[in-house]
N, C-alpha and C positions, 0 to 999 in steps of 0.2 A: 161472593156475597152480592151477585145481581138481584136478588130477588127481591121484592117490594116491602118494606119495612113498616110497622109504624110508624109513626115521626116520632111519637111519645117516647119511642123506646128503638131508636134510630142510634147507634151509636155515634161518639165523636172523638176529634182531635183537638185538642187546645195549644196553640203554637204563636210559641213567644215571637212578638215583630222584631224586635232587635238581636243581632245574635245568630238569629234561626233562621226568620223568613229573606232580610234584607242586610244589606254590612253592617256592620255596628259604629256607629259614627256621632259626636258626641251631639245631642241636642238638635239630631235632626229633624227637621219638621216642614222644609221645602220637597216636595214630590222632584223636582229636576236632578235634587240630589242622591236619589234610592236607587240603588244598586243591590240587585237579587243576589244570594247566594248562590252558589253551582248547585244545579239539579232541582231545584225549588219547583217551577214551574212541573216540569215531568214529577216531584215527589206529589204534591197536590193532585193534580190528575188520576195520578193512579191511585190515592185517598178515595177520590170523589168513585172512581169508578168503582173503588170496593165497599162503595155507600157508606161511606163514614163523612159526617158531616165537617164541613172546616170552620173551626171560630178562632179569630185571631184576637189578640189579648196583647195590652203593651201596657207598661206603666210610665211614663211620661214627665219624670222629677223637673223637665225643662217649664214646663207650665208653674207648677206651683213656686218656681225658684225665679218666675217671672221675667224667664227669655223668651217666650213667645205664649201668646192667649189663647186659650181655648179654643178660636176664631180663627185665628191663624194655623194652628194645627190642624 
């Protein structure tokens, strides 16, 4: 799928951050603490190279339960 897409109609991935993209670690929202799954990096790439767009999606219960602000995240 090299060949040049619409954007409109560009397929994609939607890939949970916790879990999937990085460890799963309770409330994490400090970057020093992420730590990638195995393969992660090479699985993305070869997404991107098969023109499939990446959108990363998380839901964040640490926020609303008022461990760390918006801001901080």
């Amino acid at each position: 799928m090299n060949k040049e897409v619409n954007p409109l109609l560009r397929p994609a991935v939607f890939l949970d951050r916790d879990g999937t993209l990085i460890a799963e670690k309770s409330f994490l929202f400090d970057p020093e603490h992420i730590e990638l799954e195995s393969g992660v990096v090479e699985g993305l790439l070869e997404l991107q190279k098969r023109g499939f767009l990446l959108v990363g999606i998380t839901n964040q219960s640490g926020i609303a339960a008022g461990y760390f602000s918006l801001e901080q995240y």
